[in-house]
C-alpha positions in Angstrom: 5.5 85.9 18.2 5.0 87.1 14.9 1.9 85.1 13.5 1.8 84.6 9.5 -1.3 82.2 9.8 -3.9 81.4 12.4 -4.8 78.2 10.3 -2.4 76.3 10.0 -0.5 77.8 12.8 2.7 79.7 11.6 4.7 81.8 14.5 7.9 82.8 14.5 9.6 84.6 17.6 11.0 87.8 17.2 15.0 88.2 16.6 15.6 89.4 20.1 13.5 86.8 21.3 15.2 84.3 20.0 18.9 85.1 20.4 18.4 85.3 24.5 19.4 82.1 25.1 21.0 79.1 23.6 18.3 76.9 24.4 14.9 78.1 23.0 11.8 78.1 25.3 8.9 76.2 24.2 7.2 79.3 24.6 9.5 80.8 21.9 10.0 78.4 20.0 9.3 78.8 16.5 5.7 76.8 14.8 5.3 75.4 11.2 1.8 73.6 11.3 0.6 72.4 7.4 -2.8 71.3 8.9 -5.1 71.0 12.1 -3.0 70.8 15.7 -4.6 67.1 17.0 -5.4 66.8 20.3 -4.5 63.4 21.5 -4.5 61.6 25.1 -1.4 60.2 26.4 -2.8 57.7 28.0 -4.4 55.9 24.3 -1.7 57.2 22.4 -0.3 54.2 19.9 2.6 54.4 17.6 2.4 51.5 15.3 6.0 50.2 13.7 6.3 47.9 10.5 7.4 47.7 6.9 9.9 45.9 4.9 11.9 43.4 6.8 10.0 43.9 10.1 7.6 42.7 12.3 4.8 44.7 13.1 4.1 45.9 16.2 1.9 48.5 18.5 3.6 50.9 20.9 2.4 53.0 24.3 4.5 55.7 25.4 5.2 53.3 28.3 6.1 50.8 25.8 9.0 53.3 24.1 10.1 54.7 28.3 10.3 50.8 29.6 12.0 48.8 26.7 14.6 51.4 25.3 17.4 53.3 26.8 16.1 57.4 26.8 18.1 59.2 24.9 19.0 62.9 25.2 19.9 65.4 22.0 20.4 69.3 21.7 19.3 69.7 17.9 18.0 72.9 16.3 15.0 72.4 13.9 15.1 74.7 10.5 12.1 75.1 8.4 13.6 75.3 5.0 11.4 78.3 4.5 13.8 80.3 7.0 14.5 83.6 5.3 11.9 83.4 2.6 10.8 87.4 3.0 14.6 88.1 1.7 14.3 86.0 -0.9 10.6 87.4 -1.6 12.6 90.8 -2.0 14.1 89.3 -5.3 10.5 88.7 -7.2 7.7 86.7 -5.7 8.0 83.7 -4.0 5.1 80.9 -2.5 4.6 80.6 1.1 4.8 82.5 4.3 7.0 85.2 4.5 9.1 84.1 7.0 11.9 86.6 8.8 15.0 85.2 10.6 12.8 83.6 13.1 11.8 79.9 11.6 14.9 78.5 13.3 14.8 76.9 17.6 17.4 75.0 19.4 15.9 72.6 22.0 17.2 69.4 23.6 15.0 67.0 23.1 14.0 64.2 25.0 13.3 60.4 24.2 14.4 57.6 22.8 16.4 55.9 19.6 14.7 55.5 16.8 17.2 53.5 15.7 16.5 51.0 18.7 13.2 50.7 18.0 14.0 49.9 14.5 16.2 47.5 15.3 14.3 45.8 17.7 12.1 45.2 15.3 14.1 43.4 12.4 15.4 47.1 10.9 19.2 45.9 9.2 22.0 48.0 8.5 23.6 49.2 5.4 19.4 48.2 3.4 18.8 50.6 0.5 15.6 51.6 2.2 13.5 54.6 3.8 11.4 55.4 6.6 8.5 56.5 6.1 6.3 59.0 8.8 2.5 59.2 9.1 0.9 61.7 11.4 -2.1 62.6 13.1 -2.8 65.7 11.4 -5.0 66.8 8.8 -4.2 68.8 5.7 -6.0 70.5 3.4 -4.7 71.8 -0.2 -6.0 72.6 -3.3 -9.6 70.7 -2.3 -7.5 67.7 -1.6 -7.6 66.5 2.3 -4.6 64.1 3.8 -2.6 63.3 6.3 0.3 64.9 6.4 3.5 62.1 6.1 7.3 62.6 4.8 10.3 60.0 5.0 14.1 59.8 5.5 16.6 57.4 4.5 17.1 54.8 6.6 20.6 55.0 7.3 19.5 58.8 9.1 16.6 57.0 10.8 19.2 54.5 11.9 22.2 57.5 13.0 22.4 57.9 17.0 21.3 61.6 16.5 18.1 60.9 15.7 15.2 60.5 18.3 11.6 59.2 18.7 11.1 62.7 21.4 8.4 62.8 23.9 10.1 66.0 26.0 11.3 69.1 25.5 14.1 71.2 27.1 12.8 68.6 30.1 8.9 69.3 29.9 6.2 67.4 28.1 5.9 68.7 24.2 3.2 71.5 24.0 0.2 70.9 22.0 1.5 72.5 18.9 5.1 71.0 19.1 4.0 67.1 18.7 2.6 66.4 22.4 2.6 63.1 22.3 5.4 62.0 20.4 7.3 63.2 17.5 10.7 62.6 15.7 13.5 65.2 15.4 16.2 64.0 12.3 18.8 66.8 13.7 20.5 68.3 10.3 17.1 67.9 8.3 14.8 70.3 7.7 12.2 70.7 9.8 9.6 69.0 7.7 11.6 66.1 8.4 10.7 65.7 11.9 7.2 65.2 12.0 4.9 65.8 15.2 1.8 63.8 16.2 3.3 60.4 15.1 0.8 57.5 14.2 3.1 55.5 11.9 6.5 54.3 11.0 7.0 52.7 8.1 10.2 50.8 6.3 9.5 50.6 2.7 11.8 51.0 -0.3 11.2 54.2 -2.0 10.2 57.2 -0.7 6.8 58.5 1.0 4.2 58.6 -1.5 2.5 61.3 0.4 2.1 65.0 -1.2 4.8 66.3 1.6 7.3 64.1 0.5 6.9 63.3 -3.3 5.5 67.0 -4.6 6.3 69.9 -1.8 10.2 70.7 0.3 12.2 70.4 -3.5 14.6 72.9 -4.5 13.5 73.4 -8.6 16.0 75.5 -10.8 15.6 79.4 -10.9 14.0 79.5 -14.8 11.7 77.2 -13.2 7.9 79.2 -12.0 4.7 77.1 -10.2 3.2 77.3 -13.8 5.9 75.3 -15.7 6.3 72.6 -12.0 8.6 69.6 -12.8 8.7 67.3 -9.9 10.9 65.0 -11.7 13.8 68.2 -12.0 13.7 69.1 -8.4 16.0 68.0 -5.5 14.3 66.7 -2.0 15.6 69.0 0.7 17.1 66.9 3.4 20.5 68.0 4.3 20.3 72.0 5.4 23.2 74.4 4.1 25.3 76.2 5.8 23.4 79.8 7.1 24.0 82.9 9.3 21.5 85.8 10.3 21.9 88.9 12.3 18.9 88.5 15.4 19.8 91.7 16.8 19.8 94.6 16.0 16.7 94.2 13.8 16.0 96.4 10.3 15.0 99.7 10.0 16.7 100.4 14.2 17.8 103.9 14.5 21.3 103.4 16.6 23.3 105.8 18.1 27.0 106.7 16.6 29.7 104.9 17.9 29.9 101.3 19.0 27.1 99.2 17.8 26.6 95.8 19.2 25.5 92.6 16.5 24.6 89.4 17.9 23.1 86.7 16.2 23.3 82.7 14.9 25.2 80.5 12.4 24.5 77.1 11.5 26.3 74.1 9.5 25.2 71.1 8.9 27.8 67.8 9.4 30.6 70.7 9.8 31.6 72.8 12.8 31.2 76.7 11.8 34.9 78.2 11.6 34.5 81.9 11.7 31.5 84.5 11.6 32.0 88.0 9.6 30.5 90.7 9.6 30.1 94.3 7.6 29.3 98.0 8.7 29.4 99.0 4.9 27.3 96.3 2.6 30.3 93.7 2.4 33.0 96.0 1.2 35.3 95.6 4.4 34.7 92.6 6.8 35.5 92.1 10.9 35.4 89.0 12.8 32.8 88.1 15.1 33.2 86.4 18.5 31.8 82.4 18.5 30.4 81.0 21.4 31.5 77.1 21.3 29.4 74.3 22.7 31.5 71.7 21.4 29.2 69.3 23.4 25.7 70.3 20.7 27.0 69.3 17.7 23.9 69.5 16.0 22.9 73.4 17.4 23.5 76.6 15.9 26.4 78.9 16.7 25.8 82.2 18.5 27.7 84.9 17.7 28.3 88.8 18.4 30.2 91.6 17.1 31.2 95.0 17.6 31.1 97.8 14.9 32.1 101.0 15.2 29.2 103.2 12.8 29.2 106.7 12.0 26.0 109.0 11.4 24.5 107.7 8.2 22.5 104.9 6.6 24.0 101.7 7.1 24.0 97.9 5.7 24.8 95.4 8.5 25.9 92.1 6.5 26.5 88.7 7.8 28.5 85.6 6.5 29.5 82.2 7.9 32.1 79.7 7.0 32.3 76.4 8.0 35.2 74.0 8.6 35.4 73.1 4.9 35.9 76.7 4.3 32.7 77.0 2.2 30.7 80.4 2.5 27.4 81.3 1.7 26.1 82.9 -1.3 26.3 87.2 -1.3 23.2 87.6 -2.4 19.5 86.0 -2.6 19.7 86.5 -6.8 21.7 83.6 -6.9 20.1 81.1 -5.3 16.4 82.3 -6.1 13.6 80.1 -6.4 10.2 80.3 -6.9 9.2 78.2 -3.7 11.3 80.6 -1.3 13.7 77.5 -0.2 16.7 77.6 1.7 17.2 81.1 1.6 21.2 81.2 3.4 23.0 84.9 1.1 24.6 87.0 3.2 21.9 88.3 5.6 21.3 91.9 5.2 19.7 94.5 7.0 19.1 98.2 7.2 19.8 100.6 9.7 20.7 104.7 10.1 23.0 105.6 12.7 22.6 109.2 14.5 
């Protein structure tokens, strides 16, 4: 893993790591911590449900296994950080300097959060959200919380997303949400909170710092000096995004055929072809897809082969989905001064020879 804090944990695997198989290890899988990793027991573990509308109520784990139907979802999980170094290449950006690696497909393991809602008084089609307290601790700027986020209820309520207590079929690790944690698959990450405590239906948004001040895309003039909470956009909904895992930058590769493999990734759409570029985006070649039309909610591995002669080379990526959008050529564009949602064309170095 490449480690960009010991406290709070932040790991990414490396690109040829990650790219060896569809479903992500929890051993590889990538981890975005904000606070302390709590260590709870199983055994005392409650999740308390209320809120708006519902009545209020105390759940085990044996509670959630015994009264609901488990549930079974292959989702990846994004940090909307994903990509930030390239977008740190630009001018500076805040946060971790994450690489291509803040991005794991698992299937996770639970139940409905829908059916628990429901069962307790949670209506349809209610101009509400969902709010999310957790067991860990944060600390920023001398202020200490508990971290919390929320979604709109209608996700909450969508059969994709989960209330997950396994992982790929094992317990979650420590540092993945062991006891119980929610996956929203299409969200970013921050949207599926580990170490649950609390769910909440309420009609506006979280309150907490997560939710109401941090995840916001802010327009480019805008710096951390001259912050407008009011002028940015809560990022819920993750665009459509391609990297190259493998080769990584700076390999020296031999001339001739040159093997690219790597992952799309569209949210609500199905990704419709995969390009890529020997020569910085001047000519293009398709790439093969893998399909798993059953994991609508994964990403889309790809591969590709180039023939490159002896020089220095740019390998470029680009995805388009099934609306025929495309991603943005380069990271000037969609600069901003948190580092979010970095998704140009991914682009990286090599010399051939």
């Amino acid at each position: 893993m490449i480690v960009h804090r010991g406290y709070p944990l932040n790991a990414e695997p490396r690109g040829e790591v990650l790219r060896a198989a569809f479903i992500t290890p929890q051993r590889d899988f990538y981890i975005r911590s904000h606070g302390t990793i709590p260590r709870l027991n199983a055994a005392d573990y409650r999740l308390r449900v209320g809120g708006q509308g519902l009545t209020s109520q105390e759940l085990s784990l044996d509670d959630l296994r015994s009264r609901f139907p488990q549930q079974r979802v292959t989702a990846v999980l994004q940090c909307a950080g994903n990509r930030r170094a390239d977008m740190g290449l630009v001018k500076h950006v805040s946060g971790d300097a994450w690489q291509t690696g803040a991005i794991s497909n698992a299937e996770w393991g639970g139940v409905s959060l829908g059916d628990v809602l429901r069962a307790a008084g949670a209506r349809e089609g209610a101009d509400l959200h969902v709010a999310f307290d957790s067991h860990d601790e944060i600390e920023e700027e001398g202020k200490r919380f508990r971290f919390g986020v929320s979604i709109p209820i209608a996700k909450a309520l969508a059969p994709e997303t989960l209330l997950a207590f396994t992982m790929n079929g094992e317990p979650l690790a420590q540092q993945h949400g062991f006891p119980l944690r929610a996956v929203v698959p299409g969200y970013a990450g921050v949207r599926s909170p580990k170490w649950l405590a609390a769910i909440t239906v309420q009609d506006r948004p979280s309150a907490n710092r997560i939710q109401a001040e941090e995840y916001m895309l802010f327009p480019p003039d805008m710096t951390k000096l001259t912050e407008d909470f009011g002028k940015g956009v809560v990022i819920n909904d993750m665009p459509l995004t391609s990297a190259i895992l493998e080769p990584s930058a700076g390999t020296r590769l031999p001339a001739g055929a040159a093997r690219l493999r790597g992952y799309a990734l569209a949210t609500g759409q199905a990704i419709a072809r995969v390009e890529v570029s020997g020569d910085g985006g001047r000519t293009w070649a398709a790439a093969e897809i893998e399909r798993h039309a059953d994991a609508p909610w994964s990403w889309t591995f790809w591969s590709a082969a180039l023939n490159l002669p002896r020089g220095e080379h740019e390998l470029v990526v680009r995805a388009i989905d099934g609306a025929g959008r495309s991603q943005p050529a380069t990271a000037e564009e969609i600069w901003n001064f948190p580092g979010y949602l970095c998704t140009a064309w991914h682009r990286i170095p090599v010399t051939v020879g």
